[in-house]
C-alpha positions, 0 to 999 in steps of 0.5 A: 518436237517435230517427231511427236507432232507426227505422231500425234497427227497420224493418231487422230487420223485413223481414229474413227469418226463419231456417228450420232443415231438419231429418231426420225419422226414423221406424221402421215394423214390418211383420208377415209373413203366414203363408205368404207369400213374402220377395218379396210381403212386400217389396213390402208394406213397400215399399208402407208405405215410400211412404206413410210417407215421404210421411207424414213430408214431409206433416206437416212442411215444414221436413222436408228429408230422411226416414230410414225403416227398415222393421222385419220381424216374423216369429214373435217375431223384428224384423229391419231389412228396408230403409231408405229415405234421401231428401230432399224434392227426390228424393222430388219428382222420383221417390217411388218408395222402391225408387229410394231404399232399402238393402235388408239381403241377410241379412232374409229368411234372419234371419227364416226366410223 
């Protein structure tokens, strides 16, 4: 008995440990300046689109897939601008979050823009 327990023990010892992946979601808001236009806002957001997904791999390895909605605030209203959805090995291949995003047609009329 003592020789199979051994065994037994060794076997579970060097067999690798299960690693669970998992989406990280996040929602960043992004404040309009005054006077500025729907284009050069979107391209502010897009911008802390990047970092903030690659904030979310960063601060995680067992991160798989980041969901980021990018929230517009203008004069008291806070609509969804853009989503970006991508998994790490997208992201490896192509941090560019305008490959990745859903953009929402109706934000810039919604926020009076």
């Amino acid at each position: 008995l003592g020789g199979s327990l051994a065994i037994a023990l060794t076997t579970l010892s060097i067999m690798p440990q299960v690693v669970q992946a998992y989406t990280a979601r996040a929602t960043l808001f992004v404040p309009r300046n005054p006077d500025e236009s729907y284009d050069t806002f979107l391209r502010q957001a897009e911008a802390i689109a990047r970092a903030g997904v690659q904030r979310s791999f960063d601060a995680d390895v067992l991160t798989s897939e980041v969901v980021l909605t990018i929230v517009g605030e203008n004069q008291g209203l806070a609509i969804p601008v853009m989503e970006v959805e991508v998994t790490r090995s997208e992201w490896q291949e192509r941090p560019d979050p305008q490959a990745w995003a859903r953009y929402y047609d109706n934000a810039s009329t919604l926020l009076d823009l």
